[in-house]
C-alpha positions, 0 to 999 in steps of 0.5 A: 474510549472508542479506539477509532476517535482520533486526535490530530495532528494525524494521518490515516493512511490509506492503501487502497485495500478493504481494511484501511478503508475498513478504519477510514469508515470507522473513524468517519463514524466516530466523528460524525462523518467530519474528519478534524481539520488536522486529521489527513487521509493520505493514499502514497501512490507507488503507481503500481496498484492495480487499476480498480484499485484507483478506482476503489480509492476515487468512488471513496473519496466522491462518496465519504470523504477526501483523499490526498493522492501523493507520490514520491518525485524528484525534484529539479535538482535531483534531490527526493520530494513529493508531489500531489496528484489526483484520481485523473493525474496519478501515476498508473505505469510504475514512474514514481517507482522508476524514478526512485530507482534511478536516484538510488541505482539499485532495487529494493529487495526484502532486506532494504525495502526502500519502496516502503521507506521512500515512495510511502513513509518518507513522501507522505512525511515529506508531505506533512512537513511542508504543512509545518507538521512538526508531530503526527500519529500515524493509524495503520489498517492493521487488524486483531488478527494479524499481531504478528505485524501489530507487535512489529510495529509496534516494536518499530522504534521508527514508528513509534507513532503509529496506532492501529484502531482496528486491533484495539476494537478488536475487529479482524477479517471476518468483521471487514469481510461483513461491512464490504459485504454490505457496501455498493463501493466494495474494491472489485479487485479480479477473482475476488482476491486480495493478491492483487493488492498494493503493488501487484508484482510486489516482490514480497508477496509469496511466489504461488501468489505471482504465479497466481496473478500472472495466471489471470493478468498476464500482463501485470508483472512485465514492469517487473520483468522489465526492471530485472531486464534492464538493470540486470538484477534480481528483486529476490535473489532467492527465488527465480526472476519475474520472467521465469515466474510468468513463465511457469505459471501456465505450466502444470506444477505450481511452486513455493519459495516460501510465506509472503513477507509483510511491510508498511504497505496493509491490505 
């Protein structure tokens, strides 16, 4: 049976990156380039993504099919919602994020990643619930050769709905490397590179990898210092804060603090 034809009610969630867009193609494919009705592409917008990655997202959806935006809100009694958006109306200054941050009053850090829970889980279940969704499966972007993440999933008694087509066809980086190849829409993300996906300062990705991208987008991690500033926290408290990783990252020596850590939010 093709792993990439799908049964409703289900999401695909789409994080922007080459390989879930990767899988959106794949089970368009399958279906004949007509999503059932019950079958939702979702993007959970963190407003943090980098700015051709909207852009990646909006040629997707003018070219294939169409993509729920969503982000996490408050709602006029302070309590979580969601709301709907678009390419013209995102977010693209980190307020979802701040707004989270503001109702929990404390940030996320590898231990409680509550960006994930909330501002991607829990909106887009949020979401689907307000269509009178009782049950969904969840397909995650999540290829053959990452089964470390594959088996964590899998073992995520949270999501136990979860099915990740890619790794059952059995398809891995080079196979998405080849089909972008391929493509007039590819995601142009700087120097080629998938560093800068998802939330670009992310405090889970690897300490080289921020020095990296404050190397070539100077700018990119000043909401991130910002925060650290404001609240006087720490996203990691095992490393230096943002502010010192832009700053060294124009000096000679590069450093290590450790692997990036993974969660729900795939390339």
């Amino acid at each position: 049976m093709n792993p990439y034809a799908i049964d409703g009610p289900a999401v695909i969630s789409f994080s922007g990156g080459r390989s879930s867009g990767f899988m959106l193609w794949n089970i368009l494919e399958a279906h004949k380039g007509m999503l059932p009705d019950d079958v939702k592409v979702i993007f959970a917008n963190t407003g943090l993504e980098h700015h051709e990655t909207y852009e990646f997202i909006h040629r997707i959806e003018k070219a294939w099919c169409d993509v729920v935006w969503l982000e996490y809100a408050l709602n006029d009694e302070n309590k979580h919602d969601f709301k709907i958006v678009d390419y013209k109306s995102a977010s693209r200054n980190g307020e979802p994020f701040e707004q989270l941050i503001q109702k929990k009053k404390y940030l996320p850090n590898p231990v409680a990643r509550i960006c994930t829970a909330d501002l991607k889980i829990r909106t887009i279940s949020r979401y689907l619930k307000s269509l009178d969704w009782i049950e969904w499966f969840n397909h995650v972007g999540l290829r053959a050769d990452e089964q470390r993440r594959v088996q964590r999933l899998k073992n995520d008694t949270k999501a136990n709905k979860a099915i990740m087509p890619m790794s059952e066809a059995g398809h891995d980086l080079k196979d998405v490397q080849a089909f972008w190849d391929k493509q007039k829409i590819d995601l142009k993300l700087p120097i080629n590179s998938n560093i800068f996906g998802n939330c670009v300062g992310c405090y889970l990705k690897g300490y080289g990898k921020l020095e990296a991208i404050a190397r070539h987008e100077p700018d990119a991690l000043d909401w991130w210092i910002e925060t650290e500033r404001k609240t006087g926290i720490k996203f990691r408290i095992d490393r230096p804060d943002y502010a010192t990783i832009k700053r060294d990252a124009h000096l000679q020596q590069a450093f290590d603090f450790g692997d990036s850590v993974s969660c729900f939010c795939t390339d």
